[in-house]
C-alpha positions in Angstrom: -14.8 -7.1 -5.4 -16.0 -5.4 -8.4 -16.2 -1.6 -9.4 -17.5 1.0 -11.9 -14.8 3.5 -12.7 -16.4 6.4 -15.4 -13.8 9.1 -16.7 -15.3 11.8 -18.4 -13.0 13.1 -21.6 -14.1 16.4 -23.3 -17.0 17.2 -24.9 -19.1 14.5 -25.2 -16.9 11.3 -24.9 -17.3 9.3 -21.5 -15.2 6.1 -20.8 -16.1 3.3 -18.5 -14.6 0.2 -17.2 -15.4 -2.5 -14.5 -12.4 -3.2 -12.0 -11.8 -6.7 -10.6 -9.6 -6.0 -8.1 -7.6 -4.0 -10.4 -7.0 -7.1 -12.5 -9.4 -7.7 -15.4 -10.3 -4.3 -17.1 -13.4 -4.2 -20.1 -13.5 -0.6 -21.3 -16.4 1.4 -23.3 -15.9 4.5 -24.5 -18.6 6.4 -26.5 -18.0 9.4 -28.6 -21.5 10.9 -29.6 -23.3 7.6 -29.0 -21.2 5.5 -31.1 -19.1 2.8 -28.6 -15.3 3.1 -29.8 -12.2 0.6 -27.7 -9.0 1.3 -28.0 -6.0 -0.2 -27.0 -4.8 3.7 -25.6 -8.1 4.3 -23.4 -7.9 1.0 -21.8 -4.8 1.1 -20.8 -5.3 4.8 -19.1 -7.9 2.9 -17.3 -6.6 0.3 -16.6 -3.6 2.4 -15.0 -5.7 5.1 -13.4 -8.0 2.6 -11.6 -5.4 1.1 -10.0 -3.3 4.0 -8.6 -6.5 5.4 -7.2 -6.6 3.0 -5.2 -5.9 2.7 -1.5 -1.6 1.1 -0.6 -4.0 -1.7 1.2 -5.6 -1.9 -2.4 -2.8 -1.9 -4.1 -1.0 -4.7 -2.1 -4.0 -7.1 -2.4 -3.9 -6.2 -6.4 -0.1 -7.2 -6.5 -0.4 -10.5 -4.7 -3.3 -11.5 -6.2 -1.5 -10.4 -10.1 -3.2 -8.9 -12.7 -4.0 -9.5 -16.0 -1.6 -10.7 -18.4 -3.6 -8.6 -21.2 -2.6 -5.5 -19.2 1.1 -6.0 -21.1 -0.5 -6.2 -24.6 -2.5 -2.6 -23.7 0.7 -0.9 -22.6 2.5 -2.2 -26.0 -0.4 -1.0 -28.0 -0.5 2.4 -25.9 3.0 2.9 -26.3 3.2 1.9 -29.4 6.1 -0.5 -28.9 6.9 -4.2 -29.3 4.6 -6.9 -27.1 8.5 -8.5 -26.4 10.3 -5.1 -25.0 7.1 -5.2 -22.4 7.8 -8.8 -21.6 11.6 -8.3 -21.1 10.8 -5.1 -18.9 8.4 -7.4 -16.5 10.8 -9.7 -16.8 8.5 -12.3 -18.3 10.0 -14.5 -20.9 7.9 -14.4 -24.3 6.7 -18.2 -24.1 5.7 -17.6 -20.7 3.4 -14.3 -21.6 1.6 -16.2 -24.7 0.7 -18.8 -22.3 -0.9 -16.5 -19.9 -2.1 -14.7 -22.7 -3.9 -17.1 -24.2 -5.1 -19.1 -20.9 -6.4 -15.6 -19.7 -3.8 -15.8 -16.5 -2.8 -13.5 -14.3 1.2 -12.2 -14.1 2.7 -13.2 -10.3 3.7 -10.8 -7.8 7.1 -9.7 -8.5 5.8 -9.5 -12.6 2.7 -7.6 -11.4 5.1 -5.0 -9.2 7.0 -4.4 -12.2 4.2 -3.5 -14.3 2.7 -1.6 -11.4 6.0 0.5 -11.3 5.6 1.1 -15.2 1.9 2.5 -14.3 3.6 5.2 -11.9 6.2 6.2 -14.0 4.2 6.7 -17.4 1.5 8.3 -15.2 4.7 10.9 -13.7 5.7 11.2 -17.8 2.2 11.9 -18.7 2.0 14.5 -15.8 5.1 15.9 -16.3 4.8 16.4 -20.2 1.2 17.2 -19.8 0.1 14.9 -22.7 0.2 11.4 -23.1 1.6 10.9 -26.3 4.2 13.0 -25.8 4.9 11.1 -22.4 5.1 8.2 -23.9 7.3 9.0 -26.9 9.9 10.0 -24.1 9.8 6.7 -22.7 10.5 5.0 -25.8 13.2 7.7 -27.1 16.9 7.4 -26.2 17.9 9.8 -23.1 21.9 11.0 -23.2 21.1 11.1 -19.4 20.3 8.1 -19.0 22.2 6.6 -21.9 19.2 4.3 -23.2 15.5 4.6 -23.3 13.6 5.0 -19.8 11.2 2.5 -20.6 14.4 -0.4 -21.2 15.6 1.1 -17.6 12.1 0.0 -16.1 13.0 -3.7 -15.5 15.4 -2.7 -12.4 13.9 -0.7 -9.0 17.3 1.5 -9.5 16.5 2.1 -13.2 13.0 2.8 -12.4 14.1 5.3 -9.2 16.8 7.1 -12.3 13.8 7.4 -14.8 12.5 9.1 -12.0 15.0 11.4 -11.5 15.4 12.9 -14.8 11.5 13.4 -14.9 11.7 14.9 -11.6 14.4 17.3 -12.9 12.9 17.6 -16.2 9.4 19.1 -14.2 11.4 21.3 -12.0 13.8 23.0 -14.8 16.9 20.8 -13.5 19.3 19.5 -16.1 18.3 15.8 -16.3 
């Protein structure tokens, strides 16, 4: 199953990428008719796309796995170490070159844990109202949590904690 996802940015820059089942993501993006990729807008995409989709969608996109590449977009994005992804997927490093460099997809339980790393950056991003500042949150130690929310990501009750202070951040609780 393939699809044509277009995001339009302001002013004149578009972006455009071809979903495979959520799993292999090219993205264009042209700023006044020049094409320009970066690691940032693919990895929107490449996030967006996917929770757009359908919980049917979604499931079939987890058991199938997607991209291994999709970990080296969220390190660029977030501007952190390829290995602090891998440990948060639970992935070890030898394990993630391979599939990197054989163009493999992560399993299902690797796949859910990036999947749960696309909800929470997206409820950063939303709750900060900018990305970068989102995702300077995740990578800055929280007294609240007493470590960084993006090294709490590699648990459900981690991820469901992260949660919490965002949700209490938004609503003008004390996190």
């Amino acid at each position: 199953m393939q699809k044509t996802t277009s995001v339009v940015a302001k002013g004149k820059a578009s972006t455009s990428a071809i979903v495979e089942s959520g799993t292999t993501i090219k993205a264009r993006r042209r700023v006044g008719g020049e094409l320009v990729k970066s690691a940032s807008s693919e990895w929107v995409i490449v996030r967006n796309s996917f929770l757009k989709q359908s919980v049917a969608e979604q499931i079939h996109v987890i058991r199938s796995g997607v991209s291994a590449k999709n970990l080296v977009l969220f390190a660029e994005a977030v501007k952190v170490p390829q290995e602090a992804v891998f440990r948060v997927v639970g992935i070890p490093v030898t394990t993630a070159k391979r599939k990197l460099s054989k163009d493999e997809n992560l399993d299902p339980a690797m796949t859910e844990r990036l999947i749960r790393i696309y909800r929470l950056e997206k409820l950063a991003e939303d709750v900060f109202g900018d990305s970068e500042d989102a995702r300077k949150w995740l990578r800055t130690e929280n007294l609240g949590l007493g470590a960084t929310p993006l090294s709490m990501l590699d648990t459900d009750l981690g991820a469901q904690e992260v949660s919490r202070v965002l949700q209490a951040i938004a609503y003008g609780g004390v996190a």
